[in-house]
MDAnalysis code that builds the backbone (N, CA, C; Angstrom):
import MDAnalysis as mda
import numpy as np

u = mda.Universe.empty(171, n_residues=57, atom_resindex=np.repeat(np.arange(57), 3), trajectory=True)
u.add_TopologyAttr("name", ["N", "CA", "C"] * 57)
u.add_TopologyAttr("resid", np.arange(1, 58))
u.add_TopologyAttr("resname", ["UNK", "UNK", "UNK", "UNK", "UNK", "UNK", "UNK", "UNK", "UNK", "UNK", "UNK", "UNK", "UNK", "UNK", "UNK", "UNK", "UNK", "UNK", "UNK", "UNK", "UNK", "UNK", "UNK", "UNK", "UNK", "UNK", "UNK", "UNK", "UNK", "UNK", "UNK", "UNK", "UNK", "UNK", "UNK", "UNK", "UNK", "UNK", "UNK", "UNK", "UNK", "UNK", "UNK", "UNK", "UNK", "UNK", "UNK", "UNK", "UNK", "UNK", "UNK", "UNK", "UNK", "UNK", "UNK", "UNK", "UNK"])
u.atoms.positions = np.array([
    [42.878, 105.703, -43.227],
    [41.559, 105.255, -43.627],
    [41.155, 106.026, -44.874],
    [40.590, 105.695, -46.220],
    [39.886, 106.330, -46.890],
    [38.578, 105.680, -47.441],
    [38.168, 106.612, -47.834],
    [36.371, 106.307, -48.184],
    [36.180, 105.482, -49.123],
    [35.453, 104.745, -48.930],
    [34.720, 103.889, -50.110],
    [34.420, 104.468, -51.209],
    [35.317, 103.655, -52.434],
    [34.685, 104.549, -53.955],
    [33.364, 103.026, -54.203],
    [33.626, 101.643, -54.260],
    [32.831, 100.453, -54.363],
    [32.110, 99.329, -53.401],
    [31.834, 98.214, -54.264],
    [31.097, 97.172, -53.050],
    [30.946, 96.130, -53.690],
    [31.626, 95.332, -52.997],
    [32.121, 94.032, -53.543],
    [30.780, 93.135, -53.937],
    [30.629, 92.943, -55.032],
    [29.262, 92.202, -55.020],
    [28.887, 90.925, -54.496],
    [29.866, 90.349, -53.553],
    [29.777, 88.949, -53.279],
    [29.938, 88.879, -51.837],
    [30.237, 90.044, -51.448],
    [30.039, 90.038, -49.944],
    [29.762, 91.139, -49.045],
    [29.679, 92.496, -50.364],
    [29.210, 93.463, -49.295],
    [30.100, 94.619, -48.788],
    [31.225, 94.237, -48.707],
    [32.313, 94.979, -48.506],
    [32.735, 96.510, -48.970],
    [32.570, 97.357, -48.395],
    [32.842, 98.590, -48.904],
    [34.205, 98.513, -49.433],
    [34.499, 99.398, -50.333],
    [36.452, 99.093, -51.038],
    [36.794, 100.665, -51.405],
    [38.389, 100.741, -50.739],
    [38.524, 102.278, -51.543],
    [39.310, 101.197, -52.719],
    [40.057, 102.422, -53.477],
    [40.298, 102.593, -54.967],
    [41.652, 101.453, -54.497],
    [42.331, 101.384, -53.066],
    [43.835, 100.025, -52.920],
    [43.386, 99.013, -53.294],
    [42.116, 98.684, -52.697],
    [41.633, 97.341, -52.155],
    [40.321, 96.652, -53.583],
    [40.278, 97.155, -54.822],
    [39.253, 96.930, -55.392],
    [40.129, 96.552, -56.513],
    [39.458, 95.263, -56.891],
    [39.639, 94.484, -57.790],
    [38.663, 94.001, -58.716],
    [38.674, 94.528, -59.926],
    [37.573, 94.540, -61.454],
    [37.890, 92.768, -61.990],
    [36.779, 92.189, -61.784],
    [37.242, 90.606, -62.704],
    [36.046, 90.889, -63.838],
    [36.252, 90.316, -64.731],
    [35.507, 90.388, -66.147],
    [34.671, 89.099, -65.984],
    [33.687, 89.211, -65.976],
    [32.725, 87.452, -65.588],
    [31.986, 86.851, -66.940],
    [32.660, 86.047, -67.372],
    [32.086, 85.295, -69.006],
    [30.806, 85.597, -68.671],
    [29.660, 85.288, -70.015],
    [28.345, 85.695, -69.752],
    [28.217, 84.435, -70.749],
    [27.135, 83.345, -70.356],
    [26.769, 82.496, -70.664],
    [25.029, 82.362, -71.572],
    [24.702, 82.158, -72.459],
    [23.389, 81.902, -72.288],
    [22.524, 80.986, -73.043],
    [21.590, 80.590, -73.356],
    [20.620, 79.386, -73.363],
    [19.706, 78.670, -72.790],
    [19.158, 77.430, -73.028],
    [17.940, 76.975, -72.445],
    [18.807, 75.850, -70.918],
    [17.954, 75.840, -69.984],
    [18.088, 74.815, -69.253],
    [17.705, 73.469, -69.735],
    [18.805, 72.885, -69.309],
    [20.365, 72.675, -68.978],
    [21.046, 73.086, -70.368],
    [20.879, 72.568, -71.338],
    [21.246, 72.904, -72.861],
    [19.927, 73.590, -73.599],
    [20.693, 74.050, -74.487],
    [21.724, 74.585, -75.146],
    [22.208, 75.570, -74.847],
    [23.673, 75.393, -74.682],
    [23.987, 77.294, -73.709],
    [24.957, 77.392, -74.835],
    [25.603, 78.716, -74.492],
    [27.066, 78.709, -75.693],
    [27.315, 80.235, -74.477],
    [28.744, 80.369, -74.821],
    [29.485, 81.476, -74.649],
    [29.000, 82.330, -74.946],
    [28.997, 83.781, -74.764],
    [28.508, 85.065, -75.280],
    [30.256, 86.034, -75.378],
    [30.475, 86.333, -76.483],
    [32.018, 87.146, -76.601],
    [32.113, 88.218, -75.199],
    [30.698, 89.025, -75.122],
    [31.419, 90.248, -74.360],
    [31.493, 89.602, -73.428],
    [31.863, 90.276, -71.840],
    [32.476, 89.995, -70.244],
    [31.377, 90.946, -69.591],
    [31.274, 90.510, -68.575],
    [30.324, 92.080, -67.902],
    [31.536, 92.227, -66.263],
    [31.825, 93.539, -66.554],
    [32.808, 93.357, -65.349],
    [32.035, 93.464, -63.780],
    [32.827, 92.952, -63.097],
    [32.203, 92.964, -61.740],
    [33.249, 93.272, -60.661],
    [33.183, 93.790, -59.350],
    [34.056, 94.505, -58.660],
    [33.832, 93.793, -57.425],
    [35.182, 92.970, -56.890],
    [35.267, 92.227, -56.266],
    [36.246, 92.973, -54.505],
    [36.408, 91.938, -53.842],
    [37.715, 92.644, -52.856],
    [38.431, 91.546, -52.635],
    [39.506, 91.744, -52.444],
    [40.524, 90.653, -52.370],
    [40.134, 89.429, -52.045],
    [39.770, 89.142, -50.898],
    [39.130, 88.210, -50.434],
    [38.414, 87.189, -51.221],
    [37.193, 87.747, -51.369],
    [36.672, 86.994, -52.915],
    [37.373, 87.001, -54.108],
    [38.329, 88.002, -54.535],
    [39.057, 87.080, -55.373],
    [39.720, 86.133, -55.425],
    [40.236, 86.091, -54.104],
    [41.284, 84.671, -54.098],
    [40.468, 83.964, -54.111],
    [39.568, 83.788, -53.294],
    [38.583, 82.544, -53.452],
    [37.848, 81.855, -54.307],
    [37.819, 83.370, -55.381],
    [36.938, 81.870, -56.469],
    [38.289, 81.854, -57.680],
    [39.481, 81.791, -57.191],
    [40.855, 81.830, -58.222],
    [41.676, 80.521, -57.630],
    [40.649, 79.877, -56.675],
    [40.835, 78.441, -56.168],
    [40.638, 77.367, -56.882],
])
């Protein structure tokens, strides 16, 4: 067993340093519905396996 260094933002999940997985999440922005455009940077976010596979569906 080791201690939680994170927490999966999508479900809560405590994660040591095996089980934690960094995805980079595009950052979008604009008016509803249009006009949006891409934004270059990523804002990373820290996932656990689980939810990654799932939204890599």
């Amino acid at each position: 067993m080791s201690d939680a260094v994170g927490v999966c933002v999508i479900c809560g999940m405590g994660l040591c340093m095996e089980h934690t997985v960094r995805r980079d999440q595009e950052l979008w922005e604009g008016g509803y519905p249009f006009p949006a455009h891409h934004i270059r940077r990523r804002l990373p976010r820290i996932l656990c396996p689980e939810c990654q596979a799932a939204l890599n569906r």
